[in-house]
C-alpha positions in Angstrom: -17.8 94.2 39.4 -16.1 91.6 41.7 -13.4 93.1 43.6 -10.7 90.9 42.3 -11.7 91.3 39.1 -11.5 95.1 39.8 -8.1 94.4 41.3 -7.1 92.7 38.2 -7.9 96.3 35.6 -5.7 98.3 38.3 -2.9 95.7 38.1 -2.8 95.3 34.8 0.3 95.1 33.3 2.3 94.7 36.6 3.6 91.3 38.1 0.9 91.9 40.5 -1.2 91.7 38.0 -0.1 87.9 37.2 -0.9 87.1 40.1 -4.9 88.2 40.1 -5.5 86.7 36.9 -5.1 83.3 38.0 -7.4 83.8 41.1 -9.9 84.5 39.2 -12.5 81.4 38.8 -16.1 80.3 39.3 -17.0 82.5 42.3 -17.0 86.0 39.9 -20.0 85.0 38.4 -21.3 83.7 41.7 -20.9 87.9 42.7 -22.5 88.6 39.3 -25.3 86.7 40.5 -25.5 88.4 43.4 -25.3 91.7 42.1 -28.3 90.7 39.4 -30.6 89.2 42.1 -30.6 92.7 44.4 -31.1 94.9 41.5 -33.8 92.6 40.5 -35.7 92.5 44.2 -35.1 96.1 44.7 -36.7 96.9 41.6 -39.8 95.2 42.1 -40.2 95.9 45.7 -39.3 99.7 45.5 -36.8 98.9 48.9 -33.4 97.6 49.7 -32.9 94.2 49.9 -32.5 94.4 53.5 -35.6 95.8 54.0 -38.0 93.9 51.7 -39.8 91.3 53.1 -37.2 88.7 52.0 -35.0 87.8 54.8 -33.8 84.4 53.1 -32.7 85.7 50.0 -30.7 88.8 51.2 -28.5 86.4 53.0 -28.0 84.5 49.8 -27.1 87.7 48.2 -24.9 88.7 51.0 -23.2 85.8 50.4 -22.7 86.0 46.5 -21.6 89.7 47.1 -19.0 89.0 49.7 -15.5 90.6 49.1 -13.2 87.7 49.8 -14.2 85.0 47.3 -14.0 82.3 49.8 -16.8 82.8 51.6 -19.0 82.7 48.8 -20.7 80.2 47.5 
């Protein structure tokens, strides 16, 4: 789960709250992706992204799982 959206089931209910639901957008599912594309390499390779000969595409998924949704995709 993104870690606004995470943010968002904590807060809810609160003015804080508010305030995370309208920063969610686009770049949740862009971390969904991310999250689907390791499971999916490290499943069929038997080794952490990191380590399976994919060098490319764990910095995609880096990217699509960073906490701060701007420097996502």
């Amino acid at each position: 789960m993104p870690p606004e959206q995470r943010r968002l089931f904590e807060t809810a209910g609160t003015p804080e709250g508010e305030e995370v639901v309208r920063a969610l957008d686009e770049r949740c599912d862009v971390y969904a992706l991310g999250v689907v594309l390791q499971e999916m390499v490290e499943r069929l390779t038997g080794e952490p992204i990191e380590r399976a000969n994919f060098p490319c595409l764990a910095e995609v998924v880096a990217r699509c799982r960073a906490a701060n949704p701007a420097e996502r995709y």
